[in-house]
C-alpha positions in Angstrom: 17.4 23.9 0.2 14.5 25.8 -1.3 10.9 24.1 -1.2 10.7 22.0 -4.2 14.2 19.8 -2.7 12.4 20.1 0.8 9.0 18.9 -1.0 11.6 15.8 -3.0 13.5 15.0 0.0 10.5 14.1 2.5 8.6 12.1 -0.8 11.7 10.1 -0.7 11.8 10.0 3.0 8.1 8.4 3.0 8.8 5.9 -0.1 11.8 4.6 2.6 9.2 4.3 5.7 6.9 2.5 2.9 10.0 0.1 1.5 10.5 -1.0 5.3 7.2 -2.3 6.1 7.8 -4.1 2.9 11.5 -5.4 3.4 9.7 -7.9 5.6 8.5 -10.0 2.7 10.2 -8.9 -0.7 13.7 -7.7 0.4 15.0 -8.2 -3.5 12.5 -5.7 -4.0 13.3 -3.3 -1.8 16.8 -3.9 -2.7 16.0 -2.4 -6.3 13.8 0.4 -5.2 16.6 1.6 -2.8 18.7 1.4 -5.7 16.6 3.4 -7.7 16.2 6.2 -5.2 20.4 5.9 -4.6 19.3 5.4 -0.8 21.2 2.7 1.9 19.2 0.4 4.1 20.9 2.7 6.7 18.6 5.7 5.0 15.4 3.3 5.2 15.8 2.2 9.2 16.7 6.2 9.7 13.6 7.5 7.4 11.5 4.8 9.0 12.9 5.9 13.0 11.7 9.1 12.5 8.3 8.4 10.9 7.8 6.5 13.8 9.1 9.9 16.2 6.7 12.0 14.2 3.9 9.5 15.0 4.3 9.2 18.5 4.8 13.1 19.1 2.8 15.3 20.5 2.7 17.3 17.4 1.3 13.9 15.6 -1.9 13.9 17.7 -2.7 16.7 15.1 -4.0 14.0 13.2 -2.6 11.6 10.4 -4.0 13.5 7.4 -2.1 16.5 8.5 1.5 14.5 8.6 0.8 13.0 5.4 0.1 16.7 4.0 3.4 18.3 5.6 5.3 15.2 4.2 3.3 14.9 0.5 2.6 18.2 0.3 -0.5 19.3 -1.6 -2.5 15.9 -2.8 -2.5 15.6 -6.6 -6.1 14.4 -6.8 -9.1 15.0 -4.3 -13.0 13.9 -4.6 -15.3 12.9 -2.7 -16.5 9.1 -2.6 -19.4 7.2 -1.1 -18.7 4.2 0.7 -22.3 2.3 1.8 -24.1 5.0 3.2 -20.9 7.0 4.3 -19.5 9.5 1.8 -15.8 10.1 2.5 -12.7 12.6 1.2 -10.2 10.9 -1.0 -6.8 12.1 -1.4 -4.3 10.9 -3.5 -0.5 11.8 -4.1 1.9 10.2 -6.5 4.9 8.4 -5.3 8.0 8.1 -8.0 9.1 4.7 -7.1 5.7 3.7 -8.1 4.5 5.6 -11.3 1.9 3.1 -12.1 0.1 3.7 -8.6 -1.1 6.9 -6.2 -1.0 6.7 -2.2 -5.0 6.8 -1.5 -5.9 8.5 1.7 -10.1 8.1 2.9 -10.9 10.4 5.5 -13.9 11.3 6.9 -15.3 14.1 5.3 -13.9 17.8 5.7 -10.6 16.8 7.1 -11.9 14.5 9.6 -10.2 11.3 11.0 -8.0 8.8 8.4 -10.3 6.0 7.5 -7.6 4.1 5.1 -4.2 4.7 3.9 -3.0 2.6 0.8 -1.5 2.7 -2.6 -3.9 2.2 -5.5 -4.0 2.1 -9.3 -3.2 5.3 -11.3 -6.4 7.0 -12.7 -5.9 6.0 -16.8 -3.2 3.4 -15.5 -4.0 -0.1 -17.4 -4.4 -2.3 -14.5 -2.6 -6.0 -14.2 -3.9 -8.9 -15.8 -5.2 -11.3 -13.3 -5.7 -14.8 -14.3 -3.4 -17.4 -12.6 -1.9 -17.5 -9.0 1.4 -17.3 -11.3 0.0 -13.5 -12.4 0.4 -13.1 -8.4 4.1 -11.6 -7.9 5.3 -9.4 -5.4 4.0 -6.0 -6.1 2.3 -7.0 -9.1 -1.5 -5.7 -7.8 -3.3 -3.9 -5.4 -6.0 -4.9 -2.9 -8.9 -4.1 -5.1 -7.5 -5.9 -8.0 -7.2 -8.8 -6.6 -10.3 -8.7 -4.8 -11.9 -8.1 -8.2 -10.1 -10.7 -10.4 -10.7 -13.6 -7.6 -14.2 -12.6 -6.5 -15.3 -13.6 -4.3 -12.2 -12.9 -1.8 -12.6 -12.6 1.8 -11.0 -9.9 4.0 -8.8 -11.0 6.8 -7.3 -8.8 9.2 -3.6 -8.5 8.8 -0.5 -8.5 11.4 -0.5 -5.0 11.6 -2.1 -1.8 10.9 -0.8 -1.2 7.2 -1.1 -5.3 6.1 -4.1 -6.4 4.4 -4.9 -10.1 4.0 -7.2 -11.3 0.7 -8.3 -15.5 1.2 -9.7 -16.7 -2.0 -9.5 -19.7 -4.6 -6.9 -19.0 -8.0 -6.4 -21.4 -10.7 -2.6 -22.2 -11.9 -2.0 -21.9 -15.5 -2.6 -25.7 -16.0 -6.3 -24.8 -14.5 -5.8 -26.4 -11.0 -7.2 -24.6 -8.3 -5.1 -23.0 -5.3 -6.7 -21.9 -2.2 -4.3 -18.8 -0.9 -3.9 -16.0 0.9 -3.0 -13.1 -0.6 -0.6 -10.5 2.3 -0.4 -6.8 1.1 1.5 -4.2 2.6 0.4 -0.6 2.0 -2.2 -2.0 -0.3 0.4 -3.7 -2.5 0.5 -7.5 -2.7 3.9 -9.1 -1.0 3.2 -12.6 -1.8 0.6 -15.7 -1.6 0.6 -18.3 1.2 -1.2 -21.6 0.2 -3.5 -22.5 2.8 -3.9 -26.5 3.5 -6.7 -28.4 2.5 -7.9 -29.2 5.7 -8.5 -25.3 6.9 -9.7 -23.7 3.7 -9.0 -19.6 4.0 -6.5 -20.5 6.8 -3.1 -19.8 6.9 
């Protein structure tokens, strides 16, 4: 195996670890994207198993950045970004299940520690058209486009480290207004949970 198959086997490896954190809410999703990279779920639990080994290794306390570099390989994009008074490194490395989207890294600056790890839009990608909480299927957006086409959305913390949770108010198409939450994995939304009248932004 020379290094371009080594560089396209452990891409495909870390779209597997990515497709099980999301199995838990769009398995007809994941279904297709394992299709598409002619993997089994037996592939995504063993991909997934050792992510977690590399993790948890005493090699891993090298720091996330440097895994995500000996799995990625050189990042496609990096610049520098400020975030309030912070200025951070961003790194970014196409995935080809997702085309339309790059996996964002923010570290602190000069290799320091992983601040966020998510997939965002493509630089020149059109992004979705968000109107409706019909618009809102499973993949269809990331984190910051929803939090831009339903400002103002509130951050909640999710159920684990790579889920994101959006609360915010959506009209349907008939112009009736939904109060939802809005679960991402990795940055991509999974699906809406109306919350009940009596416990607006709730679950």
């Amino acid at each position: 195996m020379d290094d371009r198959d080594r560089a396209t086997f452990a891409r495909r490896d870390f779209q597997l670890v990515l497709l099980r954190r999301m199995d838990d809410f769009q398995p007809g999703l994941v279904d297709g994207a394992l299709r598409e990279l002619d993997a089994t779920r037996g592939e995504l639990r063993e991909a997934n198993r050792r992510w977690q080994a590399m993790v948890r290794s005493p090699r891993g306390a090298r720091g996330t950045l440097a895994r995500y570099r000996s799995v990625l390989g050189p990042p496609e994009e990096t610049h520098r970004r400020k975030v309030g008074d912070l200025e951070c490194e961003v790194l970014r490395w196409p995935l080809p299940l997702w085309p339309g989207l790059r996996f964002e890294v923010l570290t602190a600056p000069d290799g320091g520690a992983v601040w966020n790890e998510w997939l965002v839009r493509a630089p020149g990608t059109p992004p979705p058209v968000l109107r409706t909480v019909e618009d809102l299927t499973g993949w269809s957006c990331t984190v910051d486009e929803a939090a831009r086409a339903f400002a103002p959305a509130r951050p909640r913390e999710g159920s684990a480290p790579t889920r994101t949770q959006l609360a915010f108010t959506a009209p349907d198409r008939d112009g009736v207004p939904h109060s939802v939450v809005a679960e991402f994995t990795w940055g991509l939304l999974q699906r809406l949970v109306e919350c009940t009248p009596q416990e607006p932004g709730s679950r």
